[in-house]
C-alpha positions as CSV (number, residue, x, y, z in Angstrom):
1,X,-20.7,-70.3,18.2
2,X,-22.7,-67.0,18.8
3,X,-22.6,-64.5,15.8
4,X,-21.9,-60.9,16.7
5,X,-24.6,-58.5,17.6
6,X,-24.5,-56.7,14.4
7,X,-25.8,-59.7,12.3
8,X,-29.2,-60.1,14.7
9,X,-31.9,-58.6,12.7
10,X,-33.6,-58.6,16.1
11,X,-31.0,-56.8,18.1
12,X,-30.3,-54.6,15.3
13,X,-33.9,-54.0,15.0
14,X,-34.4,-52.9,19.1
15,X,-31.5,-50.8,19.0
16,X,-32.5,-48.7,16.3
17,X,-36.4,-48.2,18.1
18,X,-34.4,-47.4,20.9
19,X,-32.7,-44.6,18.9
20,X,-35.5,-43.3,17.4
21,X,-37.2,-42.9,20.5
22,X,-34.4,-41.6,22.3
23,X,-33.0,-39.0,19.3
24,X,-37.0,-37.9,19.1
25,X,-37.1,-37.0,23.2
26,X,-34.4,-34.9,23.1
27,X,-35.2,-33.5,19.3
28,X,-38.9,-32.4,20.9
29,X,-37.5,-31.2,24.0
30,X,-34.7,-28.8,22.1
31,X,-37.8,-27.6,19.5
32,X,-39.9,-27.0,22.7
33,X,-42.9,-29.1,21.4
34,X,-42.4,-31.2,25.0
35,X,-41.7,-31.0,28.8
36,X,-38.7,-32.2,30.1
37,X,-40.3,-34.5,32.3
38,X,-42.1,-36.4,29.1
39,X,-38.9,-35.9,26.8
40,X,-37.2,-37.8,30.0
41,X,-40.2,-40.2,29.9
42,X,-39.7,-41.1,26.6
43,X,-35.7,-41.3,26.5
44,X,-36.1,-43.5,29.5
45,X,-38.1,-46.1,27.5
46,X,-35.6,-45.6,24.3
47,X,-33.2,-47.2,26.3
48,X,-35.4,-50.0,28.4
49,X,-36.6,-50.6,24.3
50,X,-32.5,-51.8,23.6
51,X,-32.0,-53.3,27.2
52,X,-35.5,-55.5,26.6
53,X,-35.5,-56.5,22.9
54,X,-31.3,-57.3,23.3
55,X,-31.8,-59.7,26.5
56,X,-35.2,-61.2,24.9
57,X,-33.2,-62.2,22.1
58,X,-30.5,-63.2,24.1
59,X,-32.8,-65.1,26.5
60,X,-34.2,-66.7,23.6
61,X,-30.9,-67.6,22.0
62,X,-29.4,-69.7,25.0
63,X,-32.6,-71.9,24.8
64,X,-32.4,-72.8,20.8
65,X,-28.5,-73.3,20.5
C-alpha cells in the first residue's frame, strides 16, 4: 500500500525547493532586483525541481515495494 505524498520526506522535501525557488523568482522580479527573462528562468526550474525529485522518488518507490 503506497502512503500519501504528504508523509514522503523526499517529496515533501522537492516540493518545498520548488517553492522557494519559484516564490524567490517572482519576489526578485516584483522588487526589481531581476529580469523577467531570469525570474522566468528560475520559476521554470522551481517547478522542473517538484516534477524531478516527485517522479525520482516515485521511480524509486515502484522498484523497492
Amino acid at each position: 500500500m503506497e502512503k500519501p505524498w504528504y508523509k514522503s520526506k523526499t517529496k515533501v522535501g522537492g516540493i518545498l525547493i520548488g517553492i522557494s525557488l519559484i516564490t524567490g523568482g517572482a519576489g526578485y522580479y516584483l522588487t526589481g532586483e531581476t529580469t523577467s527573462t531570469d525570474a522566468i528562468l528560475q520559476i521554470l526550474t522551481g517547478l522542473g525541481a517538484i516534477l524531478t525529485i516527485t517522479g525520482i522518488r516515485d521511480a524509486i518507490g515502484q522498484y523497492f515495494d
